[in-house]
PyMOL Python script that loads the backbone (N, CA, C, O; Angstrom):
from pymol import cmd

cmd.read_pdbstr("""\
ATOM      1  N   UNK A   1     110.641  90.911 102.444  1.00  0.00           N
ATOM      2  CA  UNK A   1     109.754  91.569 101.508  1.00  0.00           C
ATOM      3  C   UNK A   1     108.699  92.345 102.275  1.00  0.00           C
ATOM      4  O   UNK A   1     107.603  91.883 102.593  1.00  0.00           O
ATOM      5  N   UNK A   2     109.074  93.401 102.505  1.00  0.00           N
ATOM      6  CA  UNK A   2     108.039  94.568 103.211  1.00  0.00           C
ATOM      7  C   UNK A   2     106.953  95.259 102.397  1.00  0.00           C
ATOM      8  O   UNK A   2     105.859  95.600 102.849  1.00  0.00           O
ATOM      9  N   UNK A   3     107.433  95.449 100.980  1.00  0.00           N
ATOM     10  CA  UNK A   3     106.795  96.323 100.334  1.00  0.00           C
ATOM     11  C   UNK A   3     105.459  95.193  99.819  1.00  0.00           C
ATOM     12  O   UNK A   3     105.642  94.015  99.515  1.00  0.00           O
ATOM     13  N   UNK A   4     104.195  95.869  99.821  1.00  0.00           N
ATOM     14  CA  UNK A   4     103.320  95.337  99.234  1.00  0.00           C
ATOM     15  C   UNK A   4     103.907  94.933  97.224  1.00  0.00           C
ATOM     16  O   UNK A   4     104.143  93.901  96.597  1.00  0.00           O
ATOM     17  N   UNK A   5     103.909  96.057  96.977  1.00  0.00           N
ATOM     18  CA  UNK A   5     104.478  95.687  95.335  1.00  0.00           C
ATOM     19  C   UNK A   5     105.613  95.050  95.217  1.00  0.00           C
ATOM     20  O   UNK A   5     105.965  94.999  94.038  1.00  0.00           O
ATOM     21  N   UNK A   6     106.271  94.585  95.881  1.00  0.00           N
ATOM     22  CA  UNK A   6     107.666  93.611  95.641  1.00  0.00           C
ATOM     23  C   UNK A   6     106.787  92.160  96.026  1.00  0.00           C
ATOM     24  O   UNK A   6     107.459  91.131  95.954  1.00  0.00           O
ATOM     25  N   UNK A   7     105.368  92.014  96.419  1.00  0.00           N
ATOM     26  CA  UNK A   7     105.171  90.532  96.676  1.00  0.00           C
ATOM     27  C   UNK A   7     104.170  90.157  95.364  1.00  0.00           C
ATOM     28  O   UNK A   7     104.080  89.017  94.908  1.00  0.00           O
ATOM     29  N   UNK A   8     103.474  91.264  94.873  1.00  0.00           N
ATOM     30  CA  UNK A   8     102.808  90.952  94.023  1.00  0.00           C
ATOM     31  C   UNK A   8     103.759  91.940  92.956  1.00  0.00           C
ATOM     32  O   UNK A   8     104.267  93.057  93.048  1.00  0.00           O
ATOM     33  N   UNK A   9     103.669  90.398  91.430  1.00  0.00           N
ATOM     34  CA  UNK A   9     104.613  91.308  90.134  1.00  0.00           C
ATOM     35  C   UNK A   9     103.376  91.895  89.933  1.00  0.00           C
ATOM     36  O   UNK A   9     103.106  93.027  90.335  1.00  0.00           O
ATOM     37  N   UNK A  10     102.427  91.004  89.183  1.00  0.00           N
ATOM     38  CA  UNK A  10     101.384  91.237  87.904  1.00  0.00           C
ATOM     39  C   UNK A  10     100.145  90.342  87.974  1.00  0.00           C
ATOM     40  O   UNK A  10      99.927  89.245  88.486  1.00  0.00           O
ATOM     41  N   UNK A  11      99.504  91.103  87.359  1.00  0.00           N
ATOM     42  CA  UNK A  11      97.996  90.038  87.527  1.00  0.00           C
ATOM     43  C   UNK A  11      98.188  89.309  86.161  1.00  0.00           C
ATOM     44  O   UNK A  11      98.641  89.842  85.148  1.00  0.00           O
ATOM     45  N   UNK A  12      97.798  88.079  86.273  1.00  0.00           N
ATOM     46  CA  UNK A  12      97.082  87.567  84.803  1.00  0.00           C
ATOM     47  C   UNK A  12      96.057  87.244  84.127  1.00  0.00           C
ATOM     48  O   UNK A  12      94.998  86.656  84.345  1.00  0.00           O
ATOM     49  N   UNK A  13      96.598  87.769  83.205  1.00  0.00           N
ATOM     50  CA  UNK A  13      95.241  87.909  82.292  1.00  0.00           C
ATOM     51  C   UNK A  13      95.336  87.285  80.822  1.00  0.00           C
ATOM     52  O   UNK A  13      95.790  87.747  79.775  1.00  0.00           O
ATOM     53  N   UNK A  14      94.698  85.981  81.159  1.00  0.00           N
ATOM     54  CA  UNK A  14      94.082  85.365  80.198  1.00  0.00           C
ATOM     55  C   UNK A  14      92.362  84.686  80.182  1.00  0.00           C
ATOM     56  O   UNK A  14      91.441  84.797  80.992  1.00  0.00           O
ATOM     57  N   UNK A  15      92.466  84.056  79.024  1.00  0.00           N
ATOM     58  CA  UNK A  15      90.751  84.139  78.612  1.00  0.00           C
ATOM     59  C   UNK A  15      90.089  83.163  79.881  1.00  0.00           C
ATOM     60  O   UNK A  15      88.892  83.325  80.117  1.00  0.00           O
ATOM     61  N   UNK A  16      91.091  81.849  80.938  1.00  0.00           N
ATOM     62  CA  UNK A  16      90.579  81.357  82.032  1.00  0.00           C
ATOM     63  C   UNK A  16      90.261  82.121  83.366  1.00  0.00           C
ATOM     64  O   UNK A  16      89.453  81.962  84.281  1.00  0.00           O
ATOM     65  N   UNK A  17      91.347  83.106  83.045  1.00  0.00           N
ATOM     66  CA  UNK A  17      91.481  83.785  84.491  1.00  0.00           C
ATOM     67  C   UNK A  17      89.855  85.198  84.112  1.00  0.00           C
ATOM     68  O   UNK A  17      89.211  85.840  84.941  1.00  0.00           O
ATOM     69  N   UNK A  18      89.757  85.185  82.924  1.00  0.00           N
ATOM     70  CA  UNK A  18      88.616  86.308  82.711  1.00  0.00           C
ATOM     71  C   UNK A  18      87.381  85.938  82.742  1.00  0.00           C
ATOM     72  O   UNK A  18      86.357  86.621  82.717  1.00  0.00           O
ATOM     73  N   UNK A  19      87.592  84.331  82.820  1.00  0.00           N
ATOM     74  CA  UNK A  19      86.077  83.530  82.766  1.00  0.00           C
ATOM     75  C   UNK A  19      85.852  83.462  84.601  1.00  0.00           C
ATOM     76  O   UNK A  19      84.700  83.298  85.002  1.00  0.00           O
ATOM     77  N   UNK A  20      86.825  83.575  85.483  1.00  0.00           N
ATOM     78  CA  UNK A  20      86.668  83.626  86.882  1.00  0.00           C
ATOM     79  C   UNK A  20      86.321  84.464  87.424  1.00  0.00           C
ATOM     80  O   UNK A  20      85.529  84.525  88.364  1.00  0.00           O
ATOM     81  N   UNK A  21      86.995  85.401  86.782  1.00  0.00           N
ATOM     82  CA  UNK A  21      86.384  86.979  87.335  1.00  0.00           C
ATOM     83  C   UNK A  21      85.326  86.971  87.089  1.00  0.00           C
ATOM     84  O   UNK A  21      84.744  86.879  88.170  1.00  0.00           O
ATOM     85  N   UNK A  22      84.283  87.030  85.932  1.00  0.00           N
ATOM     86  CA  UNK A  22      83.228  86.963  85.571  1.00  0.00           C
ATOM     87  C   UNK A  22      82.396  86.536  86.630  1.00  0.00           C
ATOM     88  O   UNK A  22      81.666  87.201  87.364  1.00  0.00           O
ATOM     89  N   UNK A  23      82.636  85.237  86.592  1.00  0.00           N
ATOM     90  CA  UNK A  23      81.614  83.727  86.874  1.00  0.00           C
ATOM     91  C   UNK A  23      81.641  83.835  88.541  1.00  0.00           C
ATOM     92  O   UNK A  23      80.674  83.921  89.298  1.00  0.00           O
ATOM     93  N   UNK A  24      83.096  83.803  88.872  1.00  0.00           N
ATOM     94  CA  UNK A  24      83.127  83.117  90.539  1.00  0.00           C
ATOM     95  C   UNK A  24      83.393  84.624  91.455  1.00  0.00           C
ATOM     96  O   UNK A  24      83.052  84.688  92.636  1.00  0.00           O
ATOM     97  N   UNK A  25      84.217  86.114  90.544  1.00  0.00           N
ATOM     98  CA  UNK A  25      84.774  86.978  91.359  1.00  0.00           C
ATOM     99  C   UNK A  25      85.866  86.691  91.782  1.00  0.00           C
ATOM    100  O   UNK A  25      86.107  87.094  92.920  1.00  0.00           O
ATOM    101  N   UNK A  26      86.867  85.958  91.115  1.00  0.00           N
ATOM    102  CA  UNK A  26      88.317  85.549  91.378  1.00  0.00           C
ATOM    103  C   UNK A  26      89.354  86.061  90.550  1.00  0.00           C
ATOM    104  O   UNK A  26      89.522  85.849  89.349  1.00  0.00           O
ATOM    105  N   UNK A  27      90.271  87.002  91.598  1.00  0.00           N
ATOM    106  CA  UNK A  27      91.522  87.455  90.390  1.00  0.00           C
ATOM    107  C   UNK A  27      92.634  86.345  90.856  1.00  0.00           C
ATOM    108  O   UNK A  27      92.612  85.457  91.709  1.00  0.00           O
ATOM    109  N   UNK A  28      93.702  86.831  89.833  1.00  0.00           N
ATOM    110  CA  UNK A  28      94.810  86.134  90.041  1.00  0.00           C
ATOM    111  C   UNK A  28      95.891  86.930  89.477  1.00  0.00           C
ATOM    112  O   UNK A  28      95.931  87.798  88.605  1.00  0.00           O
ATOM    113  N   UNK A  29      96.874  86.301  90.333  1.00  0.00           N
ATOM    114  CA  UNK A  29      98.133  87.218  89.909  1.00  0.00           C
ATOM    115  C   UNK A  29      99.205  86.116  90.142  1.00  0.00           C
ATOM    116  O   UNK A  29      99.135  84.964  90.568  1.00  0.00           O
ATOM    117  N   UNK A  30     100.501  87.118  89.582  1.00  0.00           N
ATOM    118  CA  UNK A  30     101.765  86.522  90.109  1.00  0.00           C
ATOM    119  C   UNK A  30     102.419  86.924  90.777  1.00  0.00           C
ATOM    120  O   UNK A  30     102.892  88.024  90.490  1.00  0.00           O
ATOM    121  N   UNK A  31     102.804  86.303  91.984  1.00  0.00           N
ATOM    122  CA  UNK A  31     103.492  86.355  93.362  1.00  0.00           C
ATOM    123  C   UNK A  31     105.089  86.377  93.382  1.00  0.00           C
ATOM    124  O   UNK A  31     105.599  85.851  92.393  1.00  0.00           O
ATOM    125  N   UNK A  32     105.701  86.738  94.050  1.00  0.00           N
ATOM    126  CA  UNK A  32     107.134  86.537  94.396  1.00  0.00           C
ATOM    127  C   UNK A  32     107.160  85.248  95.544  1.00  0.00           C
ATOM    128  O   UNK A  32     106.627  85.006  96.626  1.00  0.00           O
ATOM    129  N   UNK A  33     108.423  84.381  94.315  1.00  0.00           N
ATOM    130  CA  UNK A  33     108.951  83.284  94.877  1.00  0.00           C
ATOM    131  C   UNK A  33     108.748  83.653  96.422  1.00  0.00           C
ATOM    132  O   UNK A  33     108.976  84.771  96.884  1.00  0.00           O
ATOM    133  N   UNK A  34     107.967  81.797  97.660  1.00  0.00           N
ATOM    134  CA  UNK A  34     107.951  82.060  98.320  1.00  0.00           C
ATOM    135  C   UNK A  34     107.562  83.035  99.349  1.00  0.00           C
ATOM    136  O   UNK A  34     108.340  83.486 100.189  1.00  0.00           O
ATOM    137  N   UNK A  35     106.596  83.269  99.265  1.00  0.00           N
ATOM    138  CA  UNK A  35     105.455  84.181  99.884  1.00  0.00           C
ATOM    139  C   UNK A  35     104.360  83.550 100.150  1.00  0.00           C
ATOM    140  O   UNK A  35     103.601  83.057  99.317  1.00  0.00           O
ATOM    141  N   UNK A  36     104.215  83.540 101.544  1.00  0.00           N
ATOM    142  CA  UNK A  36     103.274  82.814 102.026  1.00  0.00           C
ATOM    143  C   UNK A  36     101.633  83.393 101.624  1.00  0.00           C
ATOM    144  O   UNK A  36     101.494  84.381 100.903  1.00  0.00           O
ATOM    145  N   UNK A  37     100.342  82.569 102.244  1.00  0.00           N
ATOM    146  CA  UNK A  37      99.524  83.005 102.278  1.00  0.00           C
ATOM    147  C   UNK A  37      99.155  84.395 102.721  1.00  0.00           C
ATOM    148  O   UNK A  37      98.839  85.341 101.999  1.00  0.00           O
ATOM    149  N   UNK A  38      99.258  84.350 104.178  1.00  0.00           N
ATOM    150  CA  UNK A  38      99.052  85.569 104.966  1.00  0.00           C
ATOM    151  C   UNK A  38      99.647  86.958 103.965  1.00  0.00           C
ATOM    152  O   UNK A  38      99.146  88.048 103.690  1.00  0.00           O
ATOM    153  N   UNK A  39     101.025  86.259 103.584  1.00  0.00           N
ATOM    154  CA  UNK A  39     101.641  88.110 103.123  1.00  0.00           C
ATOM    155  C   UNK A  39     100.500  88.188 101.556  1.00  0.00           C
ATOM    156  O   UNK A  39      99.784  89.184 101.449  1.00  0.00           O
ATOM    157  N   UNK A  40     100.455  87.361 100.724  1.00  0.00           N
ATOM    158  CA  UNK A  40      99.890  87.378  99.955  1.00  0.00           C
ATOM    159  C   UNK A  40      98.072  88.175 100.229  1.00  0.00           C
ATOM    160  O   UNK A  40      97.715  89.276  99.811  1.00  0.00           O
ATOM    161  N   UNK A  41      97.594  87.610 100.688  1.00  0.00           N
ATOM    162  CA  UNK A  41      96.514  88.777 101.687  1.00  0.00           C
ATOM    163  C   UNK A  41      97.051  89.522 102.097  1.00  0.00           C
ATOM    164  O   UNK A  41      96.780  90.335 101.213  1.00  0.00           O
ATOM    165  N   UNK A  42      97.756  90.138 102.839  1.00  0.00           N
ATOM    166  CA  UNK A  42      98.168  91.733 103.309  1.00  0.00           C
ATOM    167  C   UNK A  42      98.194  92.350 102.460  1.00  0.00           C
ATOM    168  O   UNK A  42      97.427  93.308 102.362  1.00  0.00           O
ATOM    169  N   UNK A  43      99.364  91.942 101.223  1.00  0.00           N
ATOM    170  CA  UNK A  43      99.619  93.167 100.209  1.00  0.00           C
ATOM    171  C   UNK A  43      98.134  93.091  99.556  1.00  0.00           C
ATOM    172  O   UNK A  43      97.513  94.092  99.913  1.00  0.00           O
ATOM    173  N   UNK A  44      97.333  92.232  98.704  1.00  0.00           N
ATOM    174  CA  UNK A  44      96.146  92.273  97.426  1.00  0.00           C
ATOM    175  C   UNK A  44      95.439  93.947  98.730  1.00  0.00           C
ATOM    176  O   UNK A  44      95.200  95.136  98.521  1.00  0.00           O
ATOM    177  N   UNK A  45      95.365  92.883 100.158  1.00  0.00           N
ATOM    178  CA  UNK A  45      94.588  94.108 100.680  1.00  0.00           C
ATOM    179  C   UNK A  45      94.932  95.591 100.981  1.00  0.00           C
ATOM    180  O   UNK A  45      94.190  96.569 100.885  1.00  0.00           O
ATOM    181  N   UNK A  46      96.300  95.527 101.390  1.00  0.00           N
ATOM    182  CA  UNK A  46      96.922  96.613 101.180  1.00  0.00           C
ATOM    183  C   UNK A  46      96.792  97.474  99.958  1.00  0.00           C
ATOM    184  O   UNK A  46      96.356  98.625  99.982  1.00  0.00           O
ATOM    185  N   UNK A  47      97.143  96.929  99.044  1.00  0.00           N
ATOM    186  CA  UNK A  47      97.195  97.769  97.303  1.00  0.00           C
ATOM    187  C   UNK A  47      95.487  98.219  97.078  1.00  0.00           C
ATOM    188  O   UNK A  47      95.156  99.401  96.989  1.00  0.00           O
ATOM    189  N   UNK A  48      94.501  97.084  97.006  1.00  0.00           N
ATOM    190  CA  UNK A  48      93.552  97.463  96.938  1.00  0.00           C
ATOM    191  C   UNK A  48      92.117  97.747  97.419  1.00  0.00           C
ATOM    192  O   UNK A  48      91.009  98.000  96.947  1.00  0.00           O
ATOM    193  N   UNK A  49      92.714  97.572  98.594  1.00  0.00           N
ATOM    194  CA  UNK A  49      91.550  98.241  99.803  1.00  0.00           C
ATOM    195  C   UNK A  49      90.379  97.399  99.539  1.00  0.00           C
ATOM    196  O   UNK A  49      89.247  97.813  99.289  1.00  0.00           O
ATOM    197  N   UNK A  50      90.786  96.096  99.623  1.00  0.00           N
ATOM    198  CA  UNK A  50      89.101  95.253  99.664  1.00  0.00           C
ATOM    199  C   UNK A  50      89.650  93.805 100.576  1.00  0.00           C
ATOM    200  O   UNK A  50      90.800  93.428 100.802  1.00  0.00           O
ATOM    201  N   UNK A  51      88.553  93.305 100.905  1.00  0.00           N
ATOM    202  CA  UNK A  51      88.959  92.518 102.260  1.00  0.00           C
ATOM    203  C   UNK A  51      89.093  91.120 100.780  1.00  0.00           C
ATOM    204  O   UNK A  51      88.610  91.051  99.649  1.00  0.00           O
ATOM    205  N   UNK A  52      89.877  90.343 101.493  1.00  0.00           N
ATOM    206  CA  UNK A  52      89.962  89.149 100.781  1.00  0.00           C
ATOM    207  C   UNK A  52      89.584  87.819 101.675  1.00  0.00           C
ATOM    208  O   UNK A  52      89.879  87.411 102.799  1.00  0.00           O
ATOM    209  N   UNK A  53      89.018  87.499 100.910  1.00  0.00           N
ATOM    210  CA  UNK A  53      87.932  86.100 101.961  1.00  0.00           C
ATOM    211  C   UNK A  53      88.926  84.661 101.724  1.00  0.00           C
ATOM    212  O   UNK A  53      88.752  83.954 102.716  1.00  0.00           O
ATOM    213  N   UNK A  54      90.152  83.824 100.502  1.00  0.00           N
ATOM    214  CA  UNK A  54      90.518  83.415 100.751  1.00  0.00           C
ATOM    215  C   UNK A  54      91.532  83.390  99.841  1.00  0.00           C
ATOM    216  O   UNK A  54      91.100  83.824  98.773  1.00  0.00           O
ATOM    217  N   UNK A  55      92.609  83.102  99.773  1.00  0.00           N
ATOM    218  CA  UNK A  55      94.023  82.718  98.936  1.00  0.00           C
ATOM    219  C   UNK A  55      94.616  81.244  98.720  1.00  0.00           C
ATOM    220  O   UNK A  55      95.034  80.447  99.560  1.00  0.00           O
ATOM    221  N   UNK A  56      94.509  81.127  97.181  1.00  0.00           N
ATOM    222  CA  UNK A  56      95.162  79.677  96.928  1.00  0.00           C
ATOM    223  C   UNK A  56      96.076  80.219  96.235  1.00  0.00           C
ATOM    224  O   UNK A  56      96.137  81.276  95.608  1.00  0.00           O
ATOM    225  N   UNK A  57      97.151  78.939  96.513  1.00  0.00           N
ATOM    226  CA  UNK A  57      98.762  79.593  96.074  1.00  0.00           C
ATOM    227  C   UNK A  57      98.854  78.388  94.974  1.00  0.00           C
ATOM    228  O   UNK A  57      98.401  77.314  95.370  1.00  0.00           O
ATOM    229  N   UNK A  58      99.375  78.420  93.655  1.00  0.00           N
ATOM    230  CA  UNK A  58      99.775  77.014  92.777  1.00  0.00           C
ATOM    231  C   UNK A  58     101.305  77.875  92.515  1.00  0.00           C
ATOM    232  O   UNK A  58     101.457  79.073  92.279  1.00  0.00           O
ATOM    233  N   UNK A  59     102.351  76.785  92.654  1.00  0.00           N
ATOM    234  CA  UNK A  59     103.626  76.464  92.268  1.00  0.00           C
ATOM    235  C   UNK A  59     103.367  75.983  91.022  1.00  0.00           C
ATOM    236  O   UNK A  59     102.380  75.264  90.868  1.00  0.00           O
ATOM    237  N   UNK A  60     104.140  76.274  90.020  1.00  0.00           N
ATOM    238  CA  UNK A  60     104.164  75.486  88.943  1.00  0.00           C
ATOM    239  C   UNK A  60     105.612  75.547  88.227  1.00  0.00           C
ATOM    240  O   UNK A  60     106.438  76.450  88.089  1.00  0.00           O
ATOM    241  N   UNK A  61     105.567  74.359  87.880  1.00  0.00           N
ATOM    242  CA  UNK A  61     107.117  74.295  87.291  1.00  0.00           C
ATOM    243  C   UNK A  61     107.482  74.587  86.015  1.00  0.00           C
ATOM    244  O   UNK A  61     106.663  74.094  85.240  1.00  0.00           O
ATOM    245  N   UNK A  62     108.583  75.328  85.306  1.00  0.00           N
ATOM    246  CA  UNK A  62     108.592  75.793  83.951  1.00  0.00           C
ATOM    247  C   UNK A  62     108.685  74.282  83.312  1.00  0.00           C
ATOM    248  O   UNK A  62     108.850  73.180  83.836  1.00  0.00           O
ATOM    249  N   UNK A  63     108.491  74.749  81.817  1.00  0.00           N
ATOM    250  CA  UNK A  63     108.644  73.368  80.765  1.00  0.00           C
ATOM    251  C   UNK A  63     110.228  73.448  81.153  1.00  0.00           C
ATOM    252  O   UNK A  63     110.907  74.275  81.762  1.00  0.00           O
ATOM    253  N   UNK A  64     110.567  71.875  80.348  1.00  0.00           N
ATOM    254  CA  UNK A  64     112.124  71.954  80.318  1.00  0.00           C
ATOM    255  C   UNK A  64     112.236  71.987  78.937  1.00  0.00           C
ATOM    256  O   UNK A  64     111.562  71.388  78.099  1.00  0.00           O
ATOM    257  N   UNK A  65     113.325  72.890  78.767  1.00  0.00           N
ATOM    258  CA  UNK A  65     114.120  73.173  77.545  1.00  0.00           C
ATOM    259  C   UNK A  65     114.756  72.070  76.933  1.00  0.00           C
ATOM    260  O   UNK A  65     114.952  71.216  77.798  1.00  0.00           O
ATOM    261  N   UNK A  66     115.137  71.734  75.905  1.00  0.00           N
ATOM    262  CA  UNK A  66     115.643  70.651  75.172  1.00  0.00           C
ATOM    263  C   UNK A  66     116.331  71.179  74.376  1.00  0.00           C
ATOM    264  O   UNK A  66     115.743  71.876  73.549  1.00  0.00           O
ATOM    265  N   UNK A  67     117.964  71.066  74.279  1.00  0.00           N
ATOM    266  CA  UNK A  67     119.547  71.518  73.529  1.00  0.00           C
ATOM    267  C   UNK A  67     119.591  70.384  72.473  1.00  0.00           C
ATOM    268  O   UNK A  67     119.374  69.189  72.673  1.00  0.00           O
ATOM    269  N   UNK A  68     119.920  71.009  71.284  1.00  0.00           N
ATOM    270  CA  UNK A  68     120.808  70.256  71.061  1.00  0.00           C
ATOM    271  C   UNK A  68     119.957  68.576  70.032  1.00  0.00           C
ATOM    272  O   UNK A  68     120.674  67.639  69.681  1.00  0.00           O
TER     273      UNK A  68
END
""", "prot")
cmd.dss("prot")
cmd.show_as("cartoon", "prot")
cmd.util.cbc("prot")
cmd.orient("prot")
């Protein structure tokens, strides 16, 4: 994954993630599976030309579906 936009899809935006921005100055987005810290800083800084002071990564697992 070379390209800055193939590591980052999309930012999100909901009413927690808008109370961070606000309050602390924290965005958030969604990453491509497996992407470390470091690349995760290159591209935000790459795309938007501002230094980034630190990166937390959360995995989270989908609900499970129930058939039947």
């Amino acid at each position: 994954m070379s390209n800055a936009r193939d590591i980052i899809i999309r930012p999100i935006i909901t009413e927690k993630s808008m109370q961070l921005m606000d309050a602390e100055n924290k965005i958030t987005f969604e990453v491509a599976k497996g992407t470390n810290k470091t690349a995760v800083r290159q591209a935000v800084e790459e795309i938007f030309n501002v230094k980034v002071e630190s990166v937390n990564i959360l995995n989270c697992r989908p609900k499970t579906k129930r058939m039947g």
